[in-house]
C-alpha positions in Angstrom: -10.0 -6.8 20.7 -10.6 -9.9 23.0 -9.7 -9.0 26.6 -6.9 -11.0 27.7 -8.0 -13.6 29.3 -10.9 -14.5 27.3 -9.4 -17.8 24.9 -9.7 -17.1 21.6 -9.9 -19.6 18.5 -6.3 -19.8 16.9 -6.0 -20.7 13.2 -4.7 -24.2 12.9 -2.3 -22.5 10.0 -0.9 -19.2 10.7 2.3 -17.5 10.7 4.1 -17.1 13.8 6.5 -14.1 14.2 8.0 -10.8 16.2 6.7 -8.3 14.6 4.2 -7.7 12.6 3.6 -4.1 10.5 0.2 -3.1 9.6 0.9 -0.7 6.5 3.9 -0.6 3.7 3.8 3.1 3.2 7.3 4.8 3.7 7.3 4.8 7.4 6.2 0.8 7.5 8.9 0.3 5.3 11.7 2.0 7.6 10.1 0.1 10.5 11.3 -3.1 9.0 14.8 -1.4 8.5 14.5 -0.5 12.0 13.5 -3.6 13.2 15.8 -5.5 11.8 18.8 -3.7 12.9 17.7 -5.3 15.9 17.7 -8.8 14.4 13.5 -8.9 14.7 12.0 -9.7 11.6 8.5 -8.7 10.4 6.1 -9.2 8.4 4.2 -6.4 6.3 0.3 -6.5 5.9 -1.7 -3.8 3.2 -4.9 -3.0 1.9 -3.1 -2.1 -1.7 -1.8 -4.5 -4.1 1.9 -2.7 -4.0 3.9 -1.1 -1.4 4.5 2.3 -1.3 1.4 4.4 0.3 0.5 7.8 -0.2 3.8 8.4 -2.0 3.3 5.5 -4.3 -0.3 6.2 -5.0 -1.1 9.8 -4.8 2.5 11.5 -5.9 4.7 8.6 -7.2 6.7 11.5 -9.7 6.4 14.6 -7.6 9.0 15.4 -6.4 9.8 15.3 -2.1 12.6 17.7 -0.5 12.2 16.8 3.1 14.0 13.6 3.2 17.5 14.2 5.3 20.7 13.9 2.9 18.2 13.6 -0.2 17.7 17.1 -1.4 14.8 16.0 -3.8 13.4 12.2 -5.0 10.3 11.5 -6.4 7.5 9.7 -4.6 8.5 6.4 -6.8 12.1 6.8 -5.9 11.8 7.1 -2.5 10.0 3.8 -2.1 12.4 2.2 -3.8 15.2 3.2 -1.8 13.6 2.3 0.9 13.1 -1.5 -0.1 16.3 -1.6 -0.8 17.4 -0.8 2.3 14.9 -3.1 3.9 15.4 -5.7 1.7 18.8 -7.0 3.4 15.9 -8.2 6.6 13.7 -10.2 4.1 11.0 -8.9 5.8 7.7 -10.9 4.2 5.0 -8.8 2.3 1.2 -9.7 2.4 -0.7 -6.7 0.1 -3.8 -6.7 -0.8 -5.2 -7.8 2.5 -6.6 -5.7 4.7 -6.1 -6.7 8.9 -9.9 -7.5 10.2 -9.2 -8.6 13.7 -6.7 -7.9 16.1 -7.0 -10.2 19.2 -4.4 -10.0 22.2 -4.3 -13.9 23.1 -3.6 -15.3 26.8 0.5 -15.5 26.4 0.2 -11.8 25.3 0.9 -12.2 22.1 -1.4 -11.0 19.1 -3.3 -12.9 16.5 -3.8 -10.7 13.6 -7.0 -11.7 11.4 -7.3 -10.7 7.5 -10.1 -10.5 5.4 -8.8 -13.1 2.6 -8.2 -15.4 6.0 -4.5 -14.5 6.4 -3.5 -14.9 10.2 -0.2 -13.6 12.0 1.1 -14.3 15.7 3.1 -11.5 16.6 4.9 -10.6 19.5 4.6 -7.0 18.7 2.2 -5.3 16.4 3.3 -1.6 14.8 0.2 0.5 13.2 2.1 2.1 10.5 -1.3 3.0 8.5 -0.8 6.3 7.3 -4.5 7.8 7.5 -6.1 4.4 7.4 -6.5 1.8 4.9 -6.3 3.2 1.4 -9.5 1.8 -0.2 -10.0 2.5 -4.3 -12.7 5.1 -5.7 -14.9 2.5 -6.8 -16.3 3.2 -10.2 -20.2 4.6 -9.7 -21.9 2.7 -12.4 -25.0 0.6 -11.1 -24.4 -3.1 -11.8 -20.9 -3.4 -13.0 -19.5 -3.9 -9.7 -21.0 -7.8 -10.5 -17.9 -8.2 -12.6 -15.3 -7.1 -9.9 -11.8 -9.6 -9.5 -13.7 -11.0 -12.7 -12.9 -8.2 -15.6 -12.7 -6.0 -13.4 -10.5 -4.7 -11.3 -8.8 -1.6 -9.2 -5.5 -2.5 -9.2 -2.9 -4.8 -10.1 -1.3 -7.4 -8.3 0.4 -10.1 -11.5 0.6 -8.0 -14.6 0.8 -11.2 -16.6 -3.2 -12.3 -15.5 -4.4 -8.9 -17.1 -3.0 -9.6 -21.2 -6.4 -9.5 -22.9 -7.9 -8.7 -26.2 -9.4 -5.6 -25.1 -8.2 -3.8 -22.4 -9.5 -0.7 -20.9 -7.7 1.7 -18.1 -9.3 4.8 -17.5 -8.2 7.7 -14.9 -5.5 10.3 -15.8 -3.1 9.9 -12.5 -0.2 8.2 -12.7 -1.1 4.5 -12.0 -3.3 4.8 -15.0 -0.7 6.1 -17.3 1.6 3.7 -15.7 -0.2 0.5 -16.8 -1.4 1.5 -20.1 2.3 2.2 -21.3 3.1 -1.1 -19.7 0.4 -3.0 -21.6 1.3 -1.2 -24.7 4.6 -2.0 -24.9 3.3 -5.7 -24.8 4.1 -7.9 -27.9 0.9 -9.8 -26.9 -1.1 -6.7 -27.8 -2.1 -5.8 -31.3 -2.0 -2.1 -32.1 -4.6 -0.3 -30.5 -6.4 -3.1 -28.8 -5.5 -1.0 -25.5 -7.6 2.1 -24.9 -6.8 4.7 -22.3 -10.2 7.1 -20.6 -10.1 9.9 -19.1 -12.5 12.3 -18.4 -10.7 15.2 -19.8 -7.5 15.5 -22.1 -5.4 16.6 -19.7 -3.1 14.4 -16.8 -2.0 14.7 -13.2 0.7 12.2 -14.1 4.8 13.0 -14.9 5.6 15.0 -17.8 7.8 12.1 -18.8 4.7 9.8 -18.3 2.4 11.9 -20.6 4.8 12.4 -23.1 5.8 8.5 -23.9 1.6 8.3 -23.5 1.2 10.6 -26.3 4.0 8.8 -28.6 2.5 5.2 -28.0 -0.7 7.1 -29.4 1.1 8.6 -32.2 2.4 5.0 -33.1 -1.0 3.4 -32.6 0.1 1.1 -29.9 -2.2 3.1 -27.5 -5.6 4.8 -28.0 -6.7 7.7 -25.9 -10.5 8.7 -25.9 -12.0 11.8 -23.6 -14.9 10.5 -21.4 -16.6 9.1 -18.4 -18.0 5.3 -18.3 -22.2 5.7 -17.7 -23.1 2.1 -18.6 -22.2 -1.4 -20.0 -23.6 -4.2 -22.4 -23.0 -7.5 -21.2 -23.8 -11.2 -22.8 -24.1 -14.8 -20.9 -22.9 -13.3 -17.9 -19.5 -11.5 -19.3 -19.0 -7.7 -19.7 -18.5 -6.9 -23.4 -18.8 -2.9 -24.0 -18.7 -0.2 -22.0 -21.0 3.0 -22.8 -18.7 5.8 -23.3 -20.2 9.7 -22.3 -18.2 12.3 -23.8 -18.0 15.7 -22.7 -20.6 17.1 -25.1 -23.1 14.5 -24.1 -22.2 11.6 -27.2 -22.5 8.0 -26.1 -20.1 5.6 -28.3 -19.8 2.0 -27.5 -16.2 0.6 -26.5 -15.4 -2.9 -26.5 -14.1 -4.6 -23.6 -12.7 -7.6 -22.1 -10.8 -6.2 -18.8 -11.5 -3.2 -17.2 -9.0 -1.7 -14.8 -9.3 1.9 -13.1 -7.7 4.4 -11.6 -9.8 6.5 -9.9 -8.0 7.6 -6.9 -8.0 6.3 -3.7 -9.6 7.1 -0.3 -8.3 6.7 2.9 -10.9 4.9 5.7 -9.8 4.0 9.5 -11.7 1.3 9.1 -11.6 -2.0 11.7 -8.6 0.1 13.5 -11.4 1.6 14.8 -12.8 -1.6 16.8 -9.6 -2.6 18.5 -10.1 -0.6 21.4 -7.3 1.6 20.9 -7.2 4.8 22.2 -8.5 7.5 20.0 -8.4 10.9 19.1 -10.0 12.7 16.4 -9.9 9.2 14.3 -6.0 8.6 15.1 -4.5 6.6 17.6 -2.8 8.4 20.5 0.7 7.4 21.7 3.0 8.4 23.8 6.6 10.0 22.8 8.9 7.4 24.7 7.8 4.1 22.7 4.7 5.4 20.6 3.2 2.8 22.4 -0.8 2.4 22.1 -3.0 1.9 25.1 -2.4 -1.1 24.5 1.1 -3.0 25.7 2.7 -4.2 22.6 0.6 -2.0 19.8 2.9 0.6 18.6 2.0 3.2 16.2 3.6 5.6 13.8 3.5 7.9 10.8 0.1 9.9 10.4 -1.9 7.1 12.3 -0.8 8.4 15.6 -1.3 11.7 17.5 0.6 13.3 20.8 1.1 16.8 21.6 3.0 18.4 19.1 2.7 15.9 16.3 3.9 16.4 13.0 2.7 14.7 10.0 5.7 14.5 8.0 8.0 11.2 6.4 10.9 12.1 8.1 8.9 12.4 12.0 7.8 8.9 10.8 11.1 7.4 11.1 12.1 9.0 14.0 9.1 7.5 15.8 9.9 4.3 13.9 13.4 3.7 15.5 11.6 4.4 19.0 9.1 1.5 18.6 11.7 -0.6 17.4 13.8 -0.2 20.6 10.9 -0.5 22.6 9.7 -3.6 20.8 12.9 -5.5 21.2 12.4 -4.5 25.1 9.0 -7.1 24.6 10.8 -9.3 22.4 14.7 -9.7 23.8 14.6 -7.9 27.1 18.0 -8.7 28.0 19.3 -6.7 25.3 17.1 -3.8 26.5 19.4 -0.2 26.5 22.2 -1.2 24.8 22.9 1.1 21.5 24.5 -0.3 18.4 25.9 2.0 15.3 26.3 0.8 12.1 29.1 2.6 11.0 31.5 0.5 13.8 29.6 -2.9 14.1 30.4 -5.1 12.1 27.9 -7.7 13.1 25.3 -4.7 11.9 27.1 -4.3 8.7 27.6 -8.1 8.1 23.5 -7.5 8.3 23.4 -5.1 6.0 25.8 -5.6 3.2 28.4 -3.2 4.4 31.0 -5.6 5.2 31.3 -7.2 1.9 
């Protein structure tokens, strides 16, 4: 992080706004509900190709009970009741990026650097990272990584860029399962041209999930094979077959022309790490009035953050979420500092919302 009155080189082209939210996970996603209650719009910056976080990635169909007035939603469901909710502030999305740089620049605002060369000027920044940038389990095959955003690939950002001849998923979550009923219900597939690999017969996806896997199988739409990728063949430079290890130790050869998997993810703190932000034990400490960084004008929230008595739980994340949003519009409209809407007798909020329609 530059020191403030260092210059720093600004981006001929960048985006100019409020607020800017590092993370889409459940609690970045209420921060832009709670922002723009306030009339502040943001934008959204992740490392994954979707919005959702852990809930999204890790338990997208288990079930959650902790959510006030929702007795129990799924992972899935959750996320998307809370875009819908946010979606009133057309708050803009950039996923699949991951924030490199965060420079505070002489009129204290902050210029927000991306590794595909994104860049934000925010008046406000809110760390809303979860436990750090979710990065993929890469697949541990020496070579093939040559072929990444080529055939291969850890994710998917435009379903329509992955119809091939010869697709390949493999993991057993439910992203995996996800996709490969996706693809399959694809007119531009011939049966069984899509193969599914796991390394054991067996799922941590939905029951519902397995269960259309299995009759997409049963209708030869889908194959399913047991096994782990050790190798590949390759030819002019493109990736052609995969070598296929089966439990018992059998290679077979699988044809290929993309390759997306599933592995998991992991999280990393990653260039959070370099701002010079207050840390403790690999989280960013706040205070419980604003959840305000060292930092003026770097909030954070949700499991990024640590203060005595923290809770890592959803619903703590939005309480700390409507904080930082009051406290932000204190940086960004200070004459409206203190003063308290509701939404159930404003109509200005609900004309914001939808509710006065």
């Amino acid at each position: 992080m530059e020191r403030e009155n260092q210059q720093t080189s600004i981006p001929s082209a960048l985006i100019e706004t409020d607020a800017a939210i590092i993370g889409a996970g459940p609690v970045g996603l209420f921060q832009v509900f709670a922002l723009g209650l306030l009339e502040i719009q943001a934008h959204v910056i992740d490392a994954l190709p979707h919005v959702g976080g852990q809930p999204a990635a890790l338990y997208a169909g288990k079930p959650i009970y902790d959510i006030p007035a929702i007795p129990e939603c799924s992972g899935r469901a959750l996320i998307e009741r809370l875009m819908r909710q946010a979606a009133p502030f057309a708050p803009r999305f950039h996923l699949g990026r991951q924030v490199q740089t965060l420079q505070r620049q002489p009129d204290g605002r902050w210029l927000l650097g991306a590794d595909d060369g994104l860049a934000l000027l925010a008046r406000v920044v809110v760390i809303a990272a979860g436990v750090g940038a979710f990065q993929p389990k890469r697949l541990r095959v020496a070579g093939i990584d040559a072929f990444e955003r080529r055939q291969l690939f850890y994710g998917v950002d435009d379903p329509a860029r992955f119809v091939s001849r010869r697709l390949v998923i493999t993991g057993g979550g439910d992203s995996a399962l996800d996709w490969a009923i996706h693809f399959a219900a694809l007119a531009e597939y011939a049966p069984a041209s899509i193969t599914l690999l796991h390394r054991r017969n067996g799922f941590t996806a939905a029951d519902a999930s397995v269960a259309r896997l299995r009759a997409l199988c049963d209708a030869n739409r889908l194959r399913f094979m047991v096994g782990q990728i050790s190798g590949f063949e390759q030819s002019d430079g493109k990736l052609t077959a995969l070598q296929v290890t089966s439990p018992d130790g059998i290679n077979t050869p699988l044809a290929v022309d993309t390759l997306l998997v599933f592995h998991g993810l992991t999280p990393r703190l990653g260039p959070i790490a370099d701002w010079q932000l207050a840390l403790e034990r690999k989280q960013l400490a706040v205070d419980t009035e604003k959840f305000q960084t060292n930092q003026p004008g770097i909030f954070a929230v949700g499991d990024i953050n640590t203060y005595p008595g923290k809770q890592k739980l959803i619903l703590c994340g939005f309480h700390e979420a409507t904080l930082a949003a009051h406290a932000a519009r204190a940086i960004i409209a200070p004459e409206q500092e203190g003063r308290l809407q509701y939404s159930t007798g404003d109509a200005r909020l609900q004309r914001l919302i939808g509710g006065g329609h």
